[in-house]
N, C-alpha and C positions, 0 to 999 in steps of 0.2 A: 348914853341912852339910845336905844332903836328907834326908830321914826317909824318903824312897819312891825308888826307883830305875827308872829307862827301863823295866825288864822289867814290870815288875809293872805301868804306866801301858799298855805295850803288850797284855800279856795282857788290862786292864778294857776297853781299846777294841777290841780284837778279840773281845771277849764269850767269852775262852776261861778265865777263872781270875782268880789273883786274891783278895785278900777281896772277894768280891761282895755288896752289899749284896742285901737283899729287897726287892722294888719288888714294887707289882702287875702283873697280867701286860702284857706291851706289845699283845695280841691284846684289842682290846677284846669281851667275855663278853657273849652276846645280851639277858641281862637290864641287861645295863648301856645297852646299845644300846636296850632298849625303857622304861627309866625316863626315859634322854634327852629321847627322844620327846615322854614322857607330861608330863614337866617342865617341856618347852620350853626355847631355851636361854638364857632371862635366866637363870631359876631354876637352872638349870644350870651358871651361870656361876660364882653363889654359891656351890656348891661346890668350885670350887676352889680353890688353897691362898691362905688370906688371906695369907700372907706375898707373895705374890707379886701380889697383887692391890694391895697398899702399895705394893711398888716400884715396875708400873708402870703405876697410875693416881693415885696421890700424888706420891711422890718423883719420879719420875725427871720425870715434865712438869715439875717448879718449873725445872730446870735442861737439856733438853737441846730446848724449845719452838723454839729459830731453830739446831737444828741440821742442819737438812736439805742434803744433799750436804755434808759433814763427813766427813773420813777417820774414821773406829772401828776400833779393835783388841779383842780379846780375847787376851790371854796364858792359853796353856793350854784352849786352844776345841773343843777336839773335845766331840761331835761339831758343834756348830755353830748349834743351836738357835738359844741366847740372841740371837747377833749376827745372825740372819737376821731375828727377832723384832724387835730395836734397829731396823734398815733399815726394816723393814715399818712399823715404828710411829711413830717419827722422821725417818724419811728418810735416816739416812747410808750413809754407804758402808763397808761391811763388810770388815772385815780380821781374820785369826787368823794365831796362831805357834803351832805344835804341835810337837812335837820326836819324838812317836813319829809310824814310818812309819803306824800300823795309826789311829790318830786324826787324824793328816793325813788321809789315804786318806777317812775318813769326813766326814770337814770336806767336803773338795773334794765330796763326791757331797751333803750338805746345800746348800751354795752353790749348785750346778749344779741339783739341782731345783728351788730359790725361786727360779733365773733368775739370782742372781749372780754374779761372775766367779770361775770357780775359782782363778785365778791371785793372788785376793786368799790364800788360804790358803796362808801361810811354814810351811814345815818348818823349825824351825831349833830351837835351846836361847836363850832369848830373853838369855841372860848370853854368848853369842857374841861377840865384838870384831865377827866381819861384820856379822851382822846389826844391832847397836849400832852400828856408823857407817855403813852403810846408811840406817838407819832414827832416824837421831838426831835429835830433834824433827821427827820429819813426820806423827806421830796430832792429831788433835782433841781425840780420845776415847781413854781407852786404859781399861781393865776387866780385873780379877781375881775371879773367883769361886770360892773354894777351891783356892787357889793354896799364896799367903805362907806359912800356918799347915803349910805341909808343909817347912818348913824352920827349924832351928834359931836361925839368927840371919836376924831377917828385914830387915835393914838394906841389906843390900846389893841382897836383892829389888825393897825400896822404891826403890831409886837407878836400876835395872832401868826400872822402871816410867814414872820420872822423867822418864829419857833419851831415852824412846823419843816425849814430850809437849811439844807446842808449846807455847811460854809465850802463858797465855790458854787452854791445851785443859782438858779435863775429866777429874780421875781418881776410878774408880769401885770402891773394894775391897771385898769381900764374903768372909767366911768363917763358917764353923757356928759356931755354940757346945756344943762338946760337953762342959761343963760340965754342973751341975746336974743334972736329972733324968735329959738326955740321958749323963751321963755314969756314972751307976747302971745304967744299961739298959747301955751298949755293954760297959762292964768283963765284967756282968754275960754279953752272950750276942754280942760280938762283939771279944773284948780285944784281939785284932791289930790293931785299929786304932788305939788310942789311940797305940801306941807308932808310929805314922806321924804325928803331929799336935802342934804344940808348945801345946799346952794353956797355955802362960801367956801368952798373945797374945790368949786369949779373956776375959781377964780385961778388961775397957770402960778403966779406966786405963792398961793396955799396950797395948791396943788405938790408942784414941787420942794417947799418947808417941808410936808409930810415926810419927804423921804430924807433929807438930812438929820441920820441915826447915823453913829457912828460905826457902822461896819455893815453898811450899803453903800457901792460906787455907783457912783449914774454912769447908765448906757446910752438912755435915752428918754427925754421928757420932754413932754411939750402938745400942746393941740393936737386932734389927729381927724383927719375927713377935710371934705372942701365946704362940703353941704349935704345936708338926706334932709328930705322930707317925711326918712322917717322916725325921723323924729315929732313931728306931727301928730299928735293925738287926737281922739274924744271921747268922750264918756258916755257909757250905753246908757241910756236906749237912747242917744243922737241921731236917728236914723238919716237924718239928711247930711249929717256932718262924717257920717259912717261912708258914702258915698263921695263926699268929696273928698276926704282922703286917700279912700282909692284910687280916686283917678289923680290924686297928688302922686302918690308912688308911681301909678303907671309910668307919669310925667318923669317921675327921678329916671325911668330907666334912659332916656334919652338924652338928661343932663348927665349921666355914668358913662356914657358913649362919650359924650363933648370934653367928660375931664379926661378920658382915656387917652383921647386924640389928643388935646390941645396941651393936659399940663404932661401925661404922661408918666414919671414916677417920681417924680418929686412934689406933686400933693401944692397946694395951696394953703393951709390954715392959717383960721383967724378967730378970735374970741366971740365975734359977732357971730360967725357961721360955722365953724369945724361942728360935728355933732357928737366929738369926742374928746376926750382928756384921756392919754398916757404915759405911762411909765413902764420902762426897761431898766432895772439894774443888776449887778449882781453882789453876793453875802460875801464879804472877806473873806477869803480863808483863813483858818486858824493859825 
């Protein structure tokens, strides 16, 4: 069963409603623009978010280094970032399945300006029979980023994901952990969400159960981040709590400097605080 429904996936990509999380603003603010500057952008670099700086200058090079012109997929891609980011950095070739029109719509207009083909971007419900025999074993790559955990039983999901993977490609799961501290905070000032989230997925033992299928090898599983605050939400119209998350993030960027410095590339996680859950494996070959 979905714990989120088309509508509500359509309204967060049409930016019109929704539980909408607090992000800072997407208009980058002149002092921010003049700290850049002043920083330069190595220094600049460091702050941003160490989680993501693990995935992809540690992880993801151990495994996707001779993946250049490689089909990749994203399930559930809008708007498009991540898999233009993949192509850019890896070389493959980029592919998404969207199932809302309003996330499609912005897929295809991400594609089109990094120069990729729009026509890589599937509209479809990736649990389709068409698109599932369409598309059956013909990714390299196939990637989930906050996907699974929006469903109750995530078995069939995984099978999903499976189908759609050449034996020998790469599958790459990823979901929050809204456990722990992150989960005091959301109860606390954003409760509709939890009840969209199968929270015992986030547990690293059911986590990792999921993937023992036979004819996936673990690469790699386990917590992923030290700590984000952004993970940190609330729910509009919080207009005061809209504010102190802001300057929560601001604050991550100077603890992203401290884990840079201090842990460096081997990451600290922990169940209390990572503000992720991953997986790396890859499909037997036949």
């Amino acid at each position: 069963m979905r714990l989120t429904d088309q509508d509500y996936w359509e309204r967060v990509h049409a930016g019109t409603g929704g539980s909408v999380v607090v992000r800072s603003a997407g208009r980058r603010h002149p002092f921010k623009r003049w700290v850049r500057r002043a920083a330069g952008d190595t220094l600049w670099a460091w702050t941003l978010p160490y989680d993501d700086y693990l995935l992809w200058e540690v992880i993801l090079p151990r495994y996707l280094r001779d993946a250049h012109g490689r089909k990749a997929v994203e399930i559930g891609s809008a708007p498009g970032r991540f898999m233009i980011r993949l192509a850019d950095t890896f070389g493959v070739v980029p592919y998404g399945i969207e199932y809302t029109a309003s996330g499609a719509s912005a897929n295809r207009a991400t594609f089109a300006a990094a120069g990729y083909d729009r026509a890589g971007v599937i509209e479809a419900d990736v649990f389709s029979p068409l698109l599932q025999s369409n598309y059956a074993e013909y990714f390299d790559v196939v990637v989930s980023r906050g996907f699974v955990e929006h469903f109750n039983d995530p078995g069939p999901v995984l099978e999903a994901h499976r189908a759609l993977l050449k034996p020998g490609g790469l599958l790459i799961v990823m979901i929050p952990n809204l456990r722990g501290v992150y989960y005091a905070w959301t109860w606390l000032f954003n409760r509709p969400q939890i009840a969209m989230h199968n929270l015992s997925l986030m547990r690293l033992a059911r986590f990792r159960a999921l993937f023992d299928v036979r004819d996936l090898s673990h690469l790699h599983c386990g917590y992923h981040g030290t700590f984000s605050f952004w993970l940190f939400t609330a729910r509009p119209p919080a207009r005061v709590m809209r504010h102190v998350v802001r300057l929560l993030i601001t604050a991550q960027r100077g603890l992203n400097v401290l884990f840079r410095l201090v842990l460096r590339r081997r990451g600290a996680e922990s169940a209390w605080l990572s503000p992720n859950l991953l997986y790396v494996g890859r499909k037997d070959a036949a």
